[in-house]
KEMI-782932 format. One record per residue (C-alpha): residue in one letter; x, y, z negated. Coordinates in steps of 0.2 Angstrom, whole numbers, padded with zeros to 4 digits, always signed. Example, Ala and Ser with C-alpha at 12.3 -4.5 7.8 and 13.67 -1.06 7.14 Angstrom:
BEGIN
A+0062-0022-0039
S+0068-0005-0036
***
This chain:
BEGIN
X+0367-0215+0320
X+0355-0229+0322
X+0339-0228+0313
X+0334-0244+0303
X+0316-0250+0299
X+0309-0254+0281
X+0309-0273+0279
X+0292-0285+0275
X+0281-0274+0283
X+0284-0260+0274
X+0277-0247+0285
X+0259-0255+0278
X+0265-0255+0262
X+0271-0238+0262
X+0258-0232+0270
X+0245-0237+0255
X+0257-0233+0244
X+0255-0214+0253
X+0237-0215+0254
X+0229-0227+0240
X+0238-0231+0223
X+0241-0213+0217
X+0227-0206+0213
X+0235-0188+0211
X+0249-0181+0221
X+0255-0171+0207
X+0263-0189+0200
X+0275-0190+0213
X+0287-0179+0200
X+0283-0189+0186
X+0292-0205+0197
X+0307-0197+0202
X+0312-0190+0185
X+0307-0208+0178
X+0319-0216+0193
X+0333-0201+0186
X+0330-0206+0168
X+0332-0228+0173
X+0347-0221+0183
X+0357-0212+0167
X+0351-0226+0155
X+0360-0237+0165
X+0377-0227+0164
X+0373-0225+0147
X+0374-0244+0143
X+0390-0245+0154
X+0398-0232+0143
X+0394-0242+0126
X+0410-0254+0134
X+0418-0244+0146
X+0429-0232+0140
X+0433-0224+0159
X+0415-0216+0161
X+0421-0201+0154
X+0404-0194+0150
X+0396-0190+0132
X+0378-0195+0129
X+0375-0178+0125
X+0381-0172+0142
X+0368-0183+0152
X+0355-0171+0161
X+0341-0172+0172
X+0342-0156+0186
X+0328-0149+0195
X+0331-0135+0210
X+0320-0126+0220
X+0321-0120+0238
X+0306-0111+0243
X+0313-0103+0259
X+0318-0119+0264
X+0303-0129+0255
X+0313-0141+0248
X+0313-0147+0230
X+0328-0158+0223
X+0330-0167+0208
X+0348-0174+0200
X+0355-0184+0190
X+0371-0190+0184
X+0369-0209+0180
X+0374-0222+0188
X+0372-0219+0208
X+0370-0229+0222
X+0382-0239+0233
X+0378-0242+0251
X+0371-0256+0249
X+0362-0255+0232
X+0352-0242+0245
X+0347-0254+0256
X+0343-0264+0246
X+0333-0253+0233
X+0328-0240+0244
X+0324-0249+0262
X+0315-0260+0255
X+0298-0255+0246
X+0293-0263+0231
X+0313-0269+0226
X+0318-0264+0209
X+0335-0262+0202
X+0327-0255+0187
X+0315-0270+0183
X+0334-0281+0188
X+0344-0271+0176
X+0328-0273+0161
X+0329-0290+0164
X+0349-0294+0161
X+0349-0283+0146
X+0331-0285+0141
X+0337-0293+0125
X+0346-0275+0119
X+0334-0263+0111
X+0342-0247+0115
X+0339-0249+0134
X+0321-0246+0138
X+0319-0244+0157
X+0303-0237+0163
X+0305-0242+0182
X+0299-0259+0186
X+0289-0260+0204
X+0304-0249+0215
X+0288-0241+0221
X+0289-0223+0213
X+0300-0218+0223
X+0290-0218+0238
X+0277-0208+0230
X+0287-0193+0236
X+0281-0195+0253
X+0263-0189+0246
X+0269-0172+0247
X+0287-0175+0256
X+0288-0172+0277
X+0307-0182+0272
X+0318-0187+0261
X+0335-0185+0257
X+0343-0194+0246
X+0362-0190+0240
X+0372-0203+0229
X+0388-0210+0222
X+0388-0225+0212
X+0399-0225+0195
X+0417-0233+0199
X+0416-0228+0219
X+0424-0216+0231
X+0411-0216+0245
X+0397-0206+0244
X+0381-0212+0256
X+0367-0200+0263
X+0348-0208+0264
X+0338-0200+0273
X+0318-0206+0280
X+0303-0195+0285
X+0291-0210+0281
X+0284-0224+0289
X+0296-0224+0305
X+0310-0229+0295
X+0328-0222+0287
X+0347-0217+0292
X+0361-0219+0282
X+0378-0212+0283
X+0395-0208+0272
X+0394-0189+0265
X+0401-0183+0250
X+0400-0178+0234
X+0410-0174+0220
X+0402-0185+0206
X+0394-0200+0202
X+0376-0199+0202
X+0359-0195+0213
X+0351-0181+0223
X+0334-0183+0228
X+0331-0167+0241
X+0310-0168+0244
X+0306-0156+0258
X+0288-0151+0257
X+0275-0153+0268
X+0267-0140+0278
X+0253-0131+0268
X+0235-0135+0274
X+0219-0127+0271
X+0215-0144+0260
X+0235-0146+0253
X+0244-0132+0246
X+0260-0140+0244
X+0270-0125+0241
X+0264-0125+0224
X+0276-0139+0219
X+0289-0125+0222
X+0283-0115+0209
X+0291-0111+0193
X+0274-0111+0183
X+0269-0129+0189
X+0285-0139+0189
X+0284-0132+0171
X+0267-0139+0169
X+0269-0156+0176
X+0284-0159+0166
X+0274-0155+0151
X+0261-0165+0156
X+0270-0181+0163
X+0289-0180+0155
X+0290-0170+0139
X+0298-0183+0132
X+0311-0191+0144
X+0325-0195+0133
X+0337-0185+0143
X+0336-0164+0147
X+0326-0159+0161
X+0336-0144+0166
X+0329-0129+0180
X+0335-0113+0180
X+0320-0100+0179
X+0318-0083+0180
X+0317-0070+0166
X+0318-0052+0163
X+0328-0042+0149
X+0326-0024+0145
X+0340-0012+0155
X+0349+0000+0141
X+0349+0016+0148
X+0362+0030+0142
X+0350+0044+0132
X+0349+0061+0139
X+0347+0070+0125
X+0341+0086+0132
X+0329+0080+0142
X+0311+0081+0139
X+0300+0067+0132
X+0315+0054+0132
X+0310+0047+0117
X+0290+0043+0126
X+0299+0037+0143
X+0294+0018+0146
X+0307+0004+0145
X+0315-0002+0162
X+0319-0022+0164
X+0328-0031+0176
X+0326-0050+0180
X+0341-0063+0178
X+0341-0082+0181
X+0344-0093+0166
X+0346-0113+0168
X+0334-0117+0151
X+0330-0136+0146
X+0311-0139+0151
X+0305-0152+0140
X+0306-0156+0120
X+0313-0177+0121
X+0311-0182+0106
X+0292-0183+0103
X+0286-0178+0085
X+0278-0196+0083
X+0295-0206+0084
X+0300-0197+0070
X+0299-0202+0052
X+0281-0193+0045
X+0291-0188+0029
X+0303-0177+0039
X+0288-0168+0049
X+0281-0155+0042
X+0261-0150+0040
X+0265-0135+0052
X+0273-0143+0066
X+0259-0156+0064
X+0247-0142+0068
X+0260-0136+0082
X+0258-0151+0091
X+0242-0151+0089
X+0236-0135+0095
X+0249-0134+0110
X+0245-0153+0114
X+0227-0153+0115
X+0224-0132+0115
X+0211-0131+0099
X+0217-0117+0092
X+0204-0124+0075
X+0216-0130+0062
X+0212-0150+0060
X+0207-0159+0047
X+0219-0172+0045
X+0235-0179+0055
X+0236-0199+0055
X+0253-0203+0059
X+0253-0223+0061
X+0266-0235+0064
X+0266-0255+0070
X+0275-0268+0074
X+0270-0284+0079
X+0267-0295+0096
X+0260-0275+0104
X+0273-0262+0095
X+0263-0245+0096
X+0267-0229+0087
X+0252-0216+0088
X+0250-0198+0082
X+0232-0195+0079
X+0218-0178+0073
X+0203-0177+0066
X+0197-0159+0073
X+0186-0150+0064
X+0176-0143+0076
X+0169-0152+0091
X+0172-0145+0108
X+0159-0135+0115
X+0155-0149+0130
X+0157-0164+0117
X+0139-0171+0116
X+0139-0169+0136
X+0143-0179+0151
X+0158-0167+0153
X+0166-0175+0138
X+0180-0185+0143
X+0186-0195+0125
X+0201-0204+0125
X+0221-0205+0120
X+0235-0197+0128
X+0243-0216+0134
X+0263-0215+0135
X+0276-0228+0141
X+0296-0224+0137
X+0291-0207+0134
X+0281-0204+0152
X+0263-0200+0150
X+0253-0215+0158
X+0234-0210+0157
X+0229-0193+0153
X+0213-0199+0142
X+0214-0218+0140
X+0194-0222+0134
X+0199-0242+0131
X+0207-0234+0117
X+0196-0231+0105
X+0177-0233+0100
X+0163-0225+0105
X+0159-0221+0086
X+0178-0211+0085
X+0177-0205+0102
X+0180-0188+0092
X+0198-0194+0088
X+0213-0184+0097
X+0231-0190+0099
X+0244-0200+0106
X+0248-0217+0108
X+0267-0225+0114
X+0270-0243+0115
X+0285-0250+0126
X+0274-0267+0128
X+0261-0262+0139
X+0260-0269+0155
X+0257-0259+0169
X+0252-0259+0186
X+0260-0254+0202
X+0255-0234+0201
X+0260-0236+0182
X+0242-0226+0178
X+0232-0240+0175
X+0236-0256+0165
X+0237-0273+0174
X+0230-0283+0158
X+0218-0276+0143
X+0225-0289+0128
X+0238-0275+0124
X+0226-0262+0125
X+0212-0271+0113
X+0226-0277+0097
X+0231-0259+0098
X+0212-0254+0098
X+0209-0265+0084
X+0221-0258+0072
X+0218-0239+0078
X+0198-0243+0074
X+0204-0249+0058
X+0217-0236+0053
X+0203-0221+0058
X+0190-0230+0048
X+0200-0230+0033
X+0206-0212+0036
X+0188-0206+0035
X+0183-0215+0022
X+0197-0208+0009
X+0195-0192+0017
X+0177-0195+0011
X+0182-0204-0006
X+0195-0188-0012
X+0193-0173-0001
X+0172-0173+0000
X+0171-0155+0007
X+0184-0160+0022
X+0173-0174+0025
X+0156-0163+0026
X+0165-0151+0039
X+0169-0167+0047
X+0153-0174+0047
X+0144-0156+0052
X+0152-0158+0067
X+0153-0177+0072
X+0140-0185+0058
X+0127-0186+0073
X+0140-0195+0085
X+0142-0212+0069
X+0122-0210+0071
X+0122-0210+0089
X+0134-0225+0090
X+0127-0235+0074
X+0110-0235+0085
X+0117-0239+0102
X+0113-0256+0107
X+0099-0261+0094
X+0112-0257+0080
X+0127-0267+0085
X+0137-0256+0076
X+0130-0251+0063
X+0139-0260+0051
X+0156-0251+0056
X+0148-0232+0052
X+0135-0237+0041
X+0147-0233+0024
X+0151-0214+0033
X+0133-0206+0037
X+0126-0192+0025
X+0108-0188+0023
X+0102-0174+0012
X+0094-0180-0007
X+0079-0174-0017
X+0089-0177-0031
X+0105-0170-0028
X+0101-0157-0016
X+0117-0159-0006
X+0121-0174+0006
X+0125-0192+0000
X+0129-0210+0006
X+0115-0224+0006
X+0128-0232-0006
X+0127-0217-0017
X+0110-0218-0017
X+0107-0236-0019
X+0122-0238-0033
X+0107-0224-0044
X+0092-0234-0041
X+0081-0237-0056
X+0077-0257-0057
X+0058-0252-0054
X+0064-0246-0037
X+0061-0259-0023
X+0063-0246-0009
X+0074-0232-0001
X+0063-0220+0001
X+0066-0208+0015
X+0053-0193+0024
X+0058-0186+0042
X+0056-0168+0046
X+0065-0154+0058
X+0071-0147+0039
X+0074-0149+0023
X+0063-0137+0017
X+0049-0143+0030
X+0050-0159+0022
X+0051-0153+0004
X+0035-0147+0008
X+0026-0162+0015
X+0011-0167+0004
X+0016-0185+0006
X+0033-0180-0007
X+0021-0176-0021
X+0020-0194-0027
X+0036-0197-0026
X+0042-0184-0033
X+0030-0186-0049
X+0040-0203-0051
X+0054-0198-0051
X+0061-0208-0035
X+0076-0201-0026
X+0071-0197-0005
X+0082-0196+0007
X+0079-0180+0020
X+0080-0186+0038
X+0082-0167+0049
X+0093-0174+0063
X+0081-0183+0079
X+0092-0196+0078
X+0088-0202+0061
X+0069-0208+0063
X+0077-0223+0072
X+0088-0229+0058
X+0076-0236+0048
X+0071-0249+0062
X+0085-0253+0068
X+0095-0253+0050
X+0079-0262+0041
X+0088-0262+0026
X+0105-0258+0015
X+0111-0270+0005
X+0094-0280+0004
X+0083-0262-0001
X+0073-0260+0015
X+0068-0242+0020
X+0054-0236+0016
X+0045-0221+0026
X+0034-0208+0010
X+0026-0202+0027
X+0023-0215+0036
X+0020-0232+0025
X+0013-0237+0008
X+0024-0231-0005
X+0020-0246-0015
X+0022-0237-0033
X+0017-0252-0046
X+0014-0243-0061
X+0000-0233-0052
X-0009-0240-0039
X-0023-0229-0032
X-0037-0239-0027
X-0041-0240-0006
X-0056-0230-0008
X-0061-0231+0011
X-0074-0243+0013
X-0084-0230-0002
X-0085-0216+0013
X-0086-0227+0028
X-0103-0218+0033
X-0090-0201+0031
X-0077-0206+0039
X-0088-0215+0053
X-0094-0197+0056
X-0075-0189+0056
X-0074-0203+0068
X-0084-0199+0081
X-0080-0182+0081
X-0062-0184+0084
X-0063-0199+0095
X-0047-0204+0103
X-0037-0191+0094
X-0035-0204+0078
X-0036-0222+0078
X-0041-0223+0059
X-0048-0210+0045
X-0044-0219+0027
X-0043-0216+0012
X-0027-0209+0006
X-0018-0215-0009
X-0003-0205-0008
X-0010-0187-0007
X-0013-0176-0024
X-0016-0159-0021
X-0018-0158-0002
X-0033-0163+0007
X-0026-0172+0022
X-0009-0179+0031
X-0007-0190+0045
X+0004-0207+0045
X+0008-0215+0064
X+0005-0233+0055
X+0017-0249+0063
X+0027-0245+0078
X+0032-0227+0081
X+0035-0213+0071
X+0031-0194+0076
X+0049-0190+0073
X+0053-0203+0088
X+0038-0195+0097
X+0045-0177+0095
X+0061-0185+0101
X+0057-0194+0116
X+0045-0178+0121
X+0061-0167+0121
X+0072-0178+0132
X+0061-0188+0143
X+0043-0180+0142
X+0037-0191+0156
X+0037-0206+0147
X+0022-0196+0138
X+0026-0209+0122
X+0013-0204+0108
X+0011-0212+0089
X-0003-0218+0081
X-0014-0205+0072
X-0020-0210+0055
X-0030-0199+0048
X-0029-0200+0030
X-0041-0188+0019
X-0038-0184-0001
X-0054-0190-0005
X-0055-0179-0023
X-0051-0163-0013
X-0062-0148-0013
X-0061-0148+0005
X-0068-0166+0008
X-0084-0162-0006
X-0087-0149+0006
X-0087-0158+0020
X-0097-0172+0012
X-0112-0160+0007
X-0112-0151+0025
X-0113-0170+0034
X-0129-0172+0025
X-0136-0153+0025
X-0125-0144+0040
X-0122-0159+0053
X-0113-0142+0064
X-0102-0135+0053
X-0098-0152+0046
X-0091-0155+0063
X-0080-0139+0062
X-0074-0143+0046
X-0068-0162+0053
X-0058-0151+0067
X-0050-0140+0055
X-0043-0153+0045
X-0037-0164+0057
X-0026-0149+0065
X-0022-0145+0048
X-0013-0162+0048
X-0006-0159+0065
X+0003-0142+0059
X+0008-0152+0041
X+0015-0167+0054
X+0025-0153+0064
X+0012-0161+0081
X+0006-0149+0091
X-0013-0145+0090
X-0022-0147+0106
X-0028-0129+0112
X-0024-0115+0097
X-0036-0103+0102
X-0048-0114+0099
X-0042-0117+0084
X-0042-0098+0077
X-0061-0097+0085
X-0067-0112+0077
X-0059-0103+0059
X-0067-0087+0062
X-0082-0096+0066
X-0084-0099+0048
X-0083-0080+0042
X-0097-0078+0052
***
C-alpha cells in the first residue's frame, strides 16, 4: 500500500500544530469529541428530510474505549462518516474543514450549530498519539475506508469494513517519558475529568463503560459464629454509564431551575462548598448573542487578594469549554464574580482557546459589567444584610479598583462602598450620608484609624461630635486614599477632623499661635526636625495635644506605604498642635520660665503623647518610660 504525503506543506504545518498552538496536551480530547459531535449534527440535519436514516435523535451517541494493554484510546460516533475521498480531502490535507463547508451551506438554519471550523482539531491527537487510525463509513455507502498516519511522514488509506455508518478514531498513546506520562489519558478518573472540564455539555451522550463494584450476597450460615459482624464482600462489574450532563443548567429557562440546583452547579462547578449569595441568570440577544450563569460568593477564596488569583469566566462555544478563566470578561472592580458565559458568535482562532478578535468579547463585557452592577446594587437596596456579607468579603476589592489609576473608576463603585457612621453606628453609603446632611453642613467629615473604636477615641472627634456632624470611620488602609482621589461627592468635598480645619462657622476658635510664639519657639527647638510646626489648635477640647500631617500625605497613607514598601521610607508632616487652655501646657509654660529642664521633658512627653494618639510610633520607648519616671523623681 502506497503511503501518500500531506498536501501544502503540511508536514510544517503539522508540525506547529504538534508543537505550538495547543498550549495543553490534555485538549486533544476535547477536539475529537468536538469533530464526533460536527459529524452527528450533520446526520442529524440529513434525518430532518431523509426518512431512510433509520436512526432517532435520541439514539445518537458519542463512544469512548479504552485499551491500556495495548495503549490505545478510541472514540466513536455514529454520524455521518467519511467516504474515501471526503478523507482525503478532510483528513490529508491539514487546515480543510468539512465542518466550517457544512456551516456555511446551512448556516442560515438555527438548529445546526457546528463547532469545527479550522479542520485543525483533529491533528491535535498527534500530541499524545505515536498514530492514528481512523475507521469510517459515510451514511448512504457500502465501502468502509481505514486512515491510518503516524504524523509528519504522511498516511495510508485502504477499504476495511465496518458494519455502520459512522467514525472510529483509534489514538495509540505514546511511550511514557520521565517528562510525559501519557498513560494517564487511559485512565478512567482523567478521561472522566477532561470531559467535565472540556465537554459536559456536548449535545449528544458521551458514553465509556467504567468499572464499579456491588456488594456479593452471601447465603447465611446461621450457626456460625459472629456472622452477623462479618464484613461485606464486593465484586466489580463494568457498566457502559453516560459521562457528561448535555444540557447545561444556563440554557434552560431560570423559572424552571430550582434554588438548589443553582447552588448544585455552583458548588460542583467551581468547588465552594459556601452557599452563594445570589445566582444572576442573564439572557441576550442582539448582534453578540450570550447566555451567562453567574455568583456572587460569599466568601472570598483564601488566595483572592494574591497573585495566585486567577479571576475570570468559564468561556463556552456550542457547548465546548473555550477558556478556563476568560479575564477580558469581566472588570477588575467584579473580578470576585464566578460563572459561565456561552455565546455561538465568538470568533475563534485556530486552537479554538483564544479568540481572533476582542469586539465580541467587549459588548458582552459591557452588558455583563452592567447586569453585575445592578445586581449588587438591589441586593444592597432590599436584602442589606447579604450585601454587608458581600461587602465583608470583597468591599476592599471596589476600593481597590475605584483608586486604581487616579480614580478612573470610581464613578462605576462609588454608589457600592460602606464606611462605618458615628451616627448610625453600622456602615453606610456616602449617598446615605450625604441625602442626612444638615444645610449648615458644607463638608463630609471623615477621621482615619486602624478601628472604630481607635477613632472614636481621637481627641480631634470632640468637636465634631459636640455639633452634631455625622463622621464617616475610615479602618480599611485603603480608605486614606479616597478622599484625594474622590475630592468630593456630589459637590461636598471630604473633609479630614484629623487632618484639616474643620471649618465650624457657628464657633470659630481664634488661631491663638502668634500669643505663644516665644512657647512654641521653645517646643521647637527642642523637637527639631521631629515637627515641622507647633500651633495653636482650634479643634482640641479636653485633650492637650494631637498631630495633623497638614497638605499632602496622611499618617494613614504613611502607615500604608510603611507596611508594603518600607524602603520608600514615605513620612507626613508633623504638626504639632497644643490645647492651649490644657493643664498640661500652663504647666509647661511656668516650667519654661522657672524650670528650662524639666520644661524640656514635658515638650517630649507631649509630642509622643501625640504620636501614640496618631497610632505613629515613638522614636525610642525606653526613653520614653525614663524620661516619665524622671518626673517622680
Amino acid at each position: 500500500m502506497e503511503k501518500q504525503q500531506f498536501k501544502a506543506e503540511s508536514q510544517r504545518l503539522l508540525d506547529l500544530m504538534i508543537n505550538s498552538i495547543y498550549t495543553h496536551k490534555e485538549i486533544f480530547l476535547r477536539e475529537i469529541i468536538s469533530n464526533a459531535s460536527d459529524a452527528i449534527d450533520k446526520l442529524a440535519y440529513t434525518a430532518l428530510t431523509d426518512d431512510k436514516v433509520g436512526i432517532n435523535r435520541d439514539e445518537f451517541a458519542i463512544t469512548i474505549t479504552r485499551d491500556p494493554e495495548n495503549r490505545t484510546l478510541t472514540v466513536s460516533d455514529n454520524g455521518i462518516g467519511m467516504s474515501k475521498d471526503e478523507m482525503i480531502e478532510n483528513l490529508g490535507t491539514i487546515a480543510k474543514s468539512g465542518s466550517l463547508g457544512f456551516k456555511q451551506a446551512m448556516e442560515k438554519n438555527e438548529d445546526i450549530d457546528i463547532i469545527g471550523q479550522f479542520g485543525v482539531g483533529f491533528y491535535s491527537a498527534f500530541m499524545v498519539a505515536s498514530s492514528i487510525t481512523v475507521i469510517s463509513r459515510k451514511y448512504g455507502e457500502d465501502k468502509a475506508w481505514k486512515w491510518v498516519s503516524d504524523g509528519a511522514d504522511g498516511y495510508t488509506i485502504e477499504e476495511t469494513e465496518k458494519d455502520a455508518p459512522g467514525t472510529d478514531v483509534i489514538m495509540t498513546l505514546k511511550a511514557d517519558t520521565e517528562d510525559e506520562k501519557y498513560s494517564e489519558y487511559l485512565e478512567e478518573y482523567e478521561i472522566r475529568s477532561l470531559i467535565r472540564k472540556y465537554s459536559d455539555y456536548i449535545r449528544y451522550p458521551i458514553k465509556m463503560e467504567v468499572t464499579k463494584s456491588r456488594p456479593v450476597e452471601e447465603p447465611k450460615d446461621e450457626n456460625a459464629e459472629g456472622e452477623e459482624n462479618k464484613a461485606p464482600k464486593y465484586e466489580s462489574y463494568t457498566e457502559m454509564e453516560t459521562l457528561n450532563s448535555m444540557v447545561p443548567i444556563w440554557q434552560r429557562d431560570k423559572k424552571d431551575v430550582t434554588e438548589e440546583e443553582y447552588e448544585t452547579f455552583y458548588r460542583d462547578k467551581f468547588f465552594d462548598y459556601n452557599k452563594p449569595l445570589r445566582p444572576i441568570h442573564y439572557n441576550v440577544e442582539g448582534n453578540v448573542s450570550f447566555k451567562a450563569l453567574l455568583y456572587i460568593p460569599s466568601q472570598a477564596p483564601s488566595q483572592y487578594y494574591t497573585e495566585d488569583y486567577k479571576p475570570g469566566l468559564q468561556l463556552y462555544a456550542s457547548g465546548v469549554m473555550i477558556m478556563d478563566s476568560c479575564a477580558d470578561l469581566l472588570p477588575d472592580y467584579f473580578n470576585f464574580v464566578r460563572g459561565v458565559v456561552e455565546s455561538p458568535d465568538l470568533s475563534l482562532n485556530i486552537s479554538r482557546e483564544l479568540l481572533q478578535h476582542d469586539r465580541q468579547l467587549k459588548i458582552i463585557s459591557a452588558n455583563l459589567e452592567k447586569k453585575i452592577k445592578a445586581e449588587l446594587e438591589r441586593m444592597l437596596r432590599d436584602d442589606r444584610e447579604k450585601y454587608e456579607t458581600f461587602y465583608r468579603s470583597f468591599g476592599r476589592q471596589l476600593k481597590l479598583c475605584a483608586l486604581n489609576n487616579y480614580g478612573a473608576n470610581k464613578e462605576k463603585v462609588q454608589d457600592l462602598l460602606l464606611f462605618y457612621s458615628s451616627r448610625e453606628k453600622k456602615l453606610v453609603t456616602l449617598d446615605e450620608y450625604v441625602a442626612r446632611m444638615p444645610e449648615s453642613q458644607k463638608f463630609i467629615y471623615y477621621a482615619t484609624g486602624e478601628t472604630v473604636d481607635a477613632i472614636d477615641h481621637l481627641p480631634q472627634t470632640e468637636l465634631v461630635k459636640e455639633h452634631d456632624y455625622e463622621m464617616l470611620y475610615f479602618t480599611d488602609n485603603t480608605d486614606a486614599f479616597i478622599p484625594d482621589l474622590f475630592v468630593q461627592y456630589k459637590d461636598k468635598p471630604f473633609r479630614s477632623v484629623v487632618d484639616g480645619e474643620l471649618e465650624l462657622d457657628d464657633e470659630k476658635k481664634p488661631d491663638e499661635t502668634e500669643r505663644y510664639k516665644e512657647d512654641f519657639a521653645f517646643m521647637k527647638e527642642v523637637l527639631g526636625d521631629k515637627v515641622t510646626e507647633i500651633k495653636a489648635s482650634t479643634k482640641l477640647k479636653t485633650h492637650p495635644v494631637c498631630l495633623s500631617s497638614g497638605q499632602g500625605l496622611t499618617f494613614e497613607m504613611e502607615k500604608y506605604f510603611a507596611a508594603v514598601q518600607p524602603d520608600l521610607n514615605m513620612k507626613a508632616q508633623r504638626i504639632l498642635e497644643i490645647n492651649v487652655d490644657h493643664p498640661a501646657f500652663i504647666t509647661f509654660e511656668t516650667a519654661r520660665i522657672t524650670e528650662p529642664e524639666k520644661a524640656k521633658k514635658y515638650v517630649e512627653i507631649l509630642y509622643n503623647q501625640a504620636c501614640l494618639i496618631a497610632g505613629l510610633p515613638i522614636d525610642d520607648p525606653s526613653a520614653y518610660t525614663d524620661l516619665l519616671c524622671s518626673l517622680w523623681q
